[in-house]
C-alpha positions, 0 to 999 in steps of 0.5 A: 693604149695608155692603159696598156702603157700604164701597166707596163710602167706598173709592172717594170716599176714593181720589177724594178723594186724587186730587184733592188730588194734583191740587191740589197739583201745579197749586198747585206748577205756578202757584208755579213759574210765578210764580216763573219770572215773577219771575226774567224780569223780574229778568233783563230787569230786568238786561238793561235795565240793561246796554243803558243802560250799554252805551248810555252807554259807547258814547256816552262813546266817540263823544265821545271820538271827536268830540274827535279820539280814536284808537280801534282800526279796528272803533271808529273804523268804527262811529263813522264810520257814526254820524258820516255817519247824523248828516249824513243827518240834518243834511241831511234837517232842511236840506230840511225847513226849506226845505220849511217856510220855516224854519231849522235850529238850529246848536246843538240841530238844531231846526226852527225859524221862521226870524222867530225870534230864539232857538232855542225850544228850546235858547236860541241865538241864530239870526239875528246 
């Protein structure tokens, strides 16, 4: 009987210690998937950050063009594209304005009532 009660022990020991080496490998698989979790947002994190420098760069050099700069052929190309989306725009915002019998705003590009004085959203003047 002692024998059949040692082997229980036995086998409930081994189980036991199988267990904890489960245990131990989810405890340390969720640690690292935590940890992989928090470096992916710190990369995206970073990579936002970038996308808004790059963004405001990209948009220092479009001023600089506005103003007549000269940039290389691959620059000036990109800001001629923005240049002629902008036109698509201007334009697109005239036809709705005639649609809905209202203005387009010289300074800001608003929409506006064309009964209104001032632009309601920057403050220009609209009818001199």
């Amino acid at each position: 009987m002692d024998d059949i009660f040692g082997k229980v022990k036995e086998g409930t020991a081994k189980v036991m210690d199988e267990a904890e080496k489960f245990t131990n490998i989810a405890v340390k698989k969720t640690k690292d998937a935590i940890e992989q979790t928090k470096y992916s947002y710190a990369i995206s994190g970073i990579e936002k950050k970038i996308n808004e420098i790059m963004a405001e760069l990209g948009m220092k050099i479009y001023e600089e063009y506005e103003k007549g700069a000269e940039f290389g052929d691959e620059i000036k190309m990109k800001c001629d594209q923005i240049q002629n989306l902008k036109n698509d725009i201007a334009e697109l915002k005239e036809k709705m304005a005639l649609l809905k019998n209202s203005v387009v705003c010289k300074q800001c590009g608003a929409i506006i009532n064309e009964d209104c004085t001032f632009c309601p959203k920057c403050g220009m003047r609209i009818n001199e």
